[in-house]
C-alpha positions in Angstrom: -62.4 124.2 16.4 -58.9 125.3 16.8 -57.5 121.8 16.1 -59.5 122.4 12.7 -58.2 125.3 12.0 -54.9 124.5 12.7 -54.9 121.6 10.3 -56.5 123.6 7.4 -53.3 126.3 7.8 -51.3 123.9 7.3 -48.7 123.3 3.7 -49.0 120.8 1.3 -44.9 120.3 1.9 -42.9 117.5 3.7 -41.7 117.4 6.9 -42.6 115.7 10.5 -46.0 116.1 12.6 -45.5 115.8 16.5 -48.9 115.0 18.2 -49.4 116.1 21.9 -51.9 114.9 25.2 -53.7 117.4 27.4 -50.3 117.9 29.1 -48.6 119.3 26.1 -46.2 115.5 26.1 -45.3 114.3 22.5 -47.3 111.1 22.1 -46.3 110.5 18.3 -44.1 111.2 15.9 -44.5 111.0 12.2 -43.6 112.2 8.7 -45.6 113.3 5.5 -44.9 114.0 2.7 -47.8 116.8 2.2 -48.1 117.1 5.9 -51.8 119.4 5.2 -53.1 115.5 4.0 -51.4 113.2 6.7 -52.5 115.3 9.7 -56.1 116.3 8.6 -56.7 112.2 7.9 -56.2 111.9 12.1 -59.1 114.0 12.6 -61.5 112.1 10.1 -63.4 109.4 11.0 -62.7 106.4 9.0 -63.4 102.3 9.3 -59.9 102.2 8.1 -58.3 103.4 10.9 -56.4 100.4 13.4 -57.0 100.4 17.0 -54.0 102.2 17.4 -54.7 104.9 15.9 -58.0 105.2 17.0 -56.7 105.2 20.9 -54.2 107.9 19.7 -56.8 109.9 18.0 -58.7 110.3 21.3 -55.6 111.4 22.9 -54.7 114.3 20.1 -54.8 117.8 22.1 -52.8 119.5 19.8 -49.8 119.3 17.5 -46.5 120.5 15.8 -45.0 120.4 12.7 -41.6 121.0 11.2 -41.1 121.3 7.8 -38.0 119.8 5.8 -36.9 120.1 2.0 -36.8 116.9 1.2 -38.3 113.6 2.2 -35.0 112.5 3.3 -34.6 115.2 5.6 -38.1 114.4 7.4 -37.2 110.3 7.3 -34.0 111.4 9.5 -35.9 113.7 11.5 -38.6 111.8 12.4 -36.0 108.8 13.4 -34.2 111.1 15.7 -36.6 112.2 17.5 -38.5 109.3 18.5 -35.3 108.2 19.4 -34.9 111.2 21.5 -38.6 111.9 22.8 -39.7 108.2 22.9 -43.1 108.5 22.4 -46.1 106.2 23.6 -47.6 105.7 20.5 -44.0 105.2 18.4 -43.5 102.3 20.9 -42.1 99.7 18.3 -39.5 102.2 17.4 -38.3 102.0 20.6 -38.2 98.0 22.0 -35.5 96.7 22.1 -36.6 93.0 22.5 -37.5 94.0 18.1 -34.0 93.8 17.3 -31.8 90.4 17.4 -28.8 89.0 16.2 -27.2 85.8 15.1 -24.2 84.7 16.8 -22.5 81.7 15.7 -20.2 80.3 18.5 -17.4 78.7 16.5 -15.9 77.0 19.5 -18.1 74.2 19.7 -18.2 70.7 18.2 -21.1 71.7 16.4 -20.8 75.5 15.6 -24.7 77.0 16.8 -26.4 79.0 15.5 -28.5 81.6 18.3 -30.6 84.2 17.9 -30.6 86.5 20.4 -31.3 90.2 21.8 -27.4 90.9 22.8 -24.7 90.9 20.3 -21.9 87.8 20.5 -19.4 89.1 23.0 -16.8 85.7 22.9 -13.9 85.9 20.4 -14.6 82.7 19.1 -18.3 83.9 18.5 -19.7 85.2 14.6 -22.1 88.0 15.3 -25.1 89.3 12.8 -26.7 92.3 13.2 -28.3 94.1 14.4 -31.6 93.4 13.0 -35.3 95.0 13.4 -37.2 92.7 13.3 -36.7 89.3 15.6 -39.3 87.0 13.8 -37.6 87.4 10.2 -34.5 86.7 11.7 -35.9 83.4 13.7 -37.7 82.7 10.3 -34.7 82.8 8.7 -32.9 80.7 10.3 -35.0 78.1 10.9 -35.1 78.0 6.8 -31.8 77.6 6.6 -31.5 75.2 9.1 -34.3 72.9 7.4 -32.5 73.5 3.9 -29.0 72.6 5.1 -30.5 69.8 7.6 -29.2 71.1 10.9 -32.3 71.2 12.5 -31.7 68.7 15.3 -33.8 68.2 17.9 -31.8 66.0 19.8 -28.2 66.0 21.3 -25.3 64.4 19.9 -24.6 62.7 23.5 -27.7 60.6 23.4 -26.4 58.5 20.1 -30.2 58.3 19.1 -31.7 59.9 16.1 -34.1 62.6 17.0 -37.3 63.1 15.4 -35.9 65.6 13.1 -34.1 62.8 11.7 -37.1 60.8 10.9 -38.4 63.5 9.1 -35.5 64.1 6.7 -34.2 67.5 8.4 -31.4 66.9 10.4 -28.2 64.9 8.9 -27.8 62.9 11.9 -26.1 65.2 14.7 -28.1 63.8 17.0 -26.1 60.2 16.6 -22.7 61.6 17.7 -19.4 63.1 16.0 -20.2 61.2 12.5 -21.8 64.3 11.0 -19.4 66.6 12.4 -17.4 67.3 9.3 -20.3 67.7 6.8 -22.4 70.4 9.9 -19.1 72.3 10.0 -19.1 72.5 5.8 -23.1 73.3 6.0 -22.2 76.4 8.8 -19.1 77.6 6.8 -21.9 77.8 3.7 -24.4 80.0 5.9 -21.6 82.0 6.9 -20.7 82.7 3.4 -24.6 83.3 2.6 -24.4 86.1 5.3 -21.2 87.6 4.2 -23.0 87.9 1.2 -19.5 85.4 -0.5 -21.3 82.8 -2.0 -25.3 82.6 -2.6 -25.1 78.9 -3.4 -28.2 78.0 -0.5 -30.0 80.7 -1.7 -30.4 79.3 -5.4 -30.7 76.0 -3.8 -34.0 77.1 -1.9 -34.9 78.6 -4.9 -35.2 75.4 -6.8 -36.8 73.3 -3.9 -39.8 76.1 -4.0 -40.0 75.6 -7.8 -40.0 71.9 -7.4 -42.5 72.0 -5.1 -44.6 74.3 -6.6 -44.3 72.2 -10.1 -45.5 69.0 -7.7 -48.5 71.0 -6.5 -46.8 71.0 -2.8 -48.2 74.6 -2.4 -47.8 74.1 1.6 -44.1 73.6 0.8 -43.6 76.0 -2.0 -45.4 78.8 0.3 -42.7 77.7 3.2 -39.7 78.2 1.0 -40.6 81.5 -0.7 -41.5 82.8 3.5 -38.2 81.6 4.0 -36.5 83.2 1.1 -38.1 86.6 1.6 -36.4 86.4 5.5 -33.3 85.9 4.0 -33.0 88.6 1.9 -34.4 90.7 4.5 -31.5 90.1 6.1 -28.7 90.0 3.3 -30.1 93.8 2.8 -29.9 94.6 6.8 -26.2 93.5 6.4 -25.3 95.5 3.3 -26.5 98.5 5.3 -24.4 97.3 8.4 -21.3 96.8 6.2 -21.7 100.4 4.4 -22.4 102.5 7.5 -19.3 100.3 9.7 -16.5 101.2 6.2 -17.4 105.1 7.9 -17.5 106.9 4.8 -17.8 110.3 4.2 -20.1 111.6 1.1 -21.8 114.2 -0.4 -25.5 114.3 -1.9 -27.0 116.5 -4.0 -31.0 116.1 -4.4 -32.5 118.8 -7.0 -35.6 120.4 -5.3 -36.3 122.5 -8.3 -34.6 122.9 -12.0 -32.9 125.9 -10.5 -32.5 124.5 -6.7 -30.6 121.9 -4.9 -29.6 120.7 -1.2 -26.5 119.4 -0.7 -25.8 117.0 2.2 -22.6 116.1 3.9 -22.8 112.5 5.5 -20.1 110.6 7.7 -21.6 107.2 8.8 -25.3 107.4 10.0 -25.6 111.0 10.4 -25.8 114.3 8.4 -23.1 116.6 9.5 -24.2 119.4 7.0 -27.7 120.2 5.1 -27.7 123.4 2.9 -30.0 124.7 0.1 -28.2 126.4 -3.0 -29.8 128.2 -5.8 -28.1 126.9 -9.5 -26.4 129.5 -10.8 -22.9 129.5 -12.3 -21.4 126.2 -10.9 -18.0 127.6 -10.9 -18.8 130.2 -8.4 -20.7 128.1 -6.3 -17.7 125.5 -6.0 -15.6 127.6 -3.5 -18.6 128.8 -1.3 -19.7 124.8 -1.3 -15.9 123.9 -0.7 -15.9 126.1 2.5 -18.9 125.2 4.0 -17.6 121.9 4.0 -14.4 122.8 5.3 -16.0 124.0 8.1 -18.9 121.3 9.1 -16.7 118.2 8.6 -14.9 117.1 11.7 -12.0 114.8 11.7 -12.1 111.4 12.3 -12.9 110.1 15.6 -10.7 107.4 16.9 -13.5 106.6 19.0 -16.2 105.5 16.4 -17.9 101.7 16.9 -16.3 99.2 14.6 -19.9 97.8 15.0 -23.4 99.0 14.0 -25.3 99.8 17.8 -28.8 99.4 17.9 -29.5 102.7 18.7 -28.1 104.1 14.9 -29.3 101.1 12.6 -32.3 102.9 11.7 -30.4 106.2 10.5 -28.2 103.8 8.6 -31.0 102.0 6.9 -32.5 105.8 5.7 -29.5 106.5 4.5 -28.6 103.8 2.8 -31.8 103.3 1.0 -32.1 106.8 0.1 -28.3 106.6 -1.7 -29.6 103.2 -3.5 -33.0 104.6 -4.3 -31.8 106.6 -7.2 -33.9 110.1 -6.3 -30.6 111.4 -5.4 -26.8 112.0 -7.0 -23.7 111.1 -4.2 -20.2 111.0 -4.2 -17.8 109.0 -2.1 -15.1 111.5 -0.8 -11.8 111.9 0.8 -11.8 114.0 3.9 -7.9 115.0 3.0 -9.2 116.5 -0.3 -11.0 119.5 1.5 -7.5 120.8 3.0 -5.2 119.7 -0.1 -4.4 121.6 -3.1 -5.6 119.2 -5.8 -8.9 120.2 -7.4 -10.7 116.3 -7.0 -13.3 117.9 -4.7 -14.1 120.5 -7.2 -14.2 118.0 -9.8 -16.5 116.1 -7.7 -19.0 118.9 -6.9 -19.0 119.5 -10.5 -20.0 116.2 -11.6 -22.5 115.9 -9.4 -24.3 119.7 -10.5 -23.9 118.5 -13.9 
């Protein structure tokens, strides 16, 4: 009964749920956006539920919310604290054997291609990543091994074609240092596919699904498009890598009503600063917004990653897609414009209240 009557006091507004055991331990984490909704459907009975959930419905003693003004807010919050708390039930969020990497170790006669669980720590080593999920990554690259024939499932020091070769998907590594020149050219391509330089494979593997599909090879045609959804999977993971690793600083405005907005200052994968404002007169606003970001932005850190850690990929990814998604206005900006005397910052602020 209290449970019950706990849920039905609950708001129709965003924010994050936090479900507890007997002992009063956080078991799950989650977020809502009408929190009343997402909650009560935990303590419904319902066929559709997963075995998962089930198992944590019988575990549900009580629960917490927090309420955030935006969706944003409650994607960040929720990430942070499973990252903190490290729920039972949240315990993909937390395995690290889920995220991989591709390291391509350029020192060898035939550049490979690994996927692994650590990043690439050798000089002469190309490293991907990190991504979430370890089977699109193996998926791939197996794709683009097929496609580019470098799937060899022999050695080069036997000098006997592997069976691979019979079947059309390896160029011949297997029979020694022929094929060296033309695996090196293929690797420099899938490099320049995951730099995101030149898409030429990707429009390749494109027309060999069409083909097939045209030739009623639907085994085939299904194979490619698998493949080509893996790869832009990760062609996306490494836009977000490369934004959040350029450290930017920016500020984003979401309107929460016609006369209400929050403005969020952001410096790589975290929000520095989160404020609500009511729209008044924008040009008394300006200083008041000025000064509060005067005062939350800290200098930069010598000390920041030049990589993307495991541990903040998943901020970075929220961020990212939130500033691509188009619900929101943001504005690169210049940390040196906050203490200067030129008006670009207030320029900037009023664009964005426009």
């Amino acid at each position: 009964m209290f449970l019950k009557e706990k849920v039905r006091a609950l708001p129709l507004s965003t924010g994050v749920y936090l479900m507890k055991d007997a002992n009063g331990s956080v078991i799950y984490v989650g977020k809502a956006k009408n929190l009343k909704r997402r909650v009560q459907s935990y303590f419904q009975n319902s066929q559709a539920h997963s075995k998962k959930v089930e198992k944590l419905r019988q575990n549900i003693k009580d629960f917490d919310v927090i309420l955030t003004d935006t969706e944003f807010e409650a994607f960040m919050l929720e990430c942070r604290l499973i990252h903190e708390i490290k729920p039972f039930f949240n315990r993909q969020m937390k395995n690290p054997q889920l995220y991989a990497f591709i390291n391509i170790h350029m020192n060898e006669i035939y550049p490979r291609i690994e996927v692994s669980n650590a990043p690439g720590e050798n000089k002469d080593c190309l490293r991907f990543g990190p991504f979430k999920n370890r089977n699109t990554v193996e998926m791939a690259v197996v794709g683009l091994k097929e496609f580019c024939k470098i799937l060899c499932s022999g050695s080069s020091k036997t000098h006997s074609p592997c069976l691979n070769f019979s079947l059309g998907l390896c160029m011949g590594i297997c029979l020694g240092d022929s094929a060296a020149g033309q695996y090196k050219m293929m690797i420099n391509k899938i490099i320049a596919l995951l730099t995101g330089e030149d898409l030429e494979i990707l429009e390749g593997m494109k027309q060999k699904m069409l083909h097939a599909a045209e030739n009623f090879e639907f085994e085939t045609a299904a194979k490619y498009r698998n493949f080509l959804e893996a790869i832009h999977s990760l062609l996306y993971k490494e836009k977000v890598i490369e934004f959040t690793e350029e450290n930017k600083t920016i500020v984003m405005v979401e309107f929460l009503t016609d006369r209400s907005f929050k403005l969020f200052l952001i410096k790589r994968s975290k929000i520095l600063f989160g404020q609500k404002y009511e729209l008044g007169n924008v040009e008394e606003l300006i200083p008041t917004i000025k000064v509060h970001l005067k005062d939350r932005l800290t200098a930069d850190d010598p000390s920041l990653p030049n990589t993307v850690s495991k541990e903040e990929i998943d901020e970075a990814q929220i961020i990212y897609s939130h500033l691509e998604s188009g619900k929101c206005i943001y504005r690169e900006i210049s940390e040196k414009w906050l203490v200067s005397e030129e008006t670009v910052l207030e320029d900037v602020i009023r664009e964005l209240l426009r």
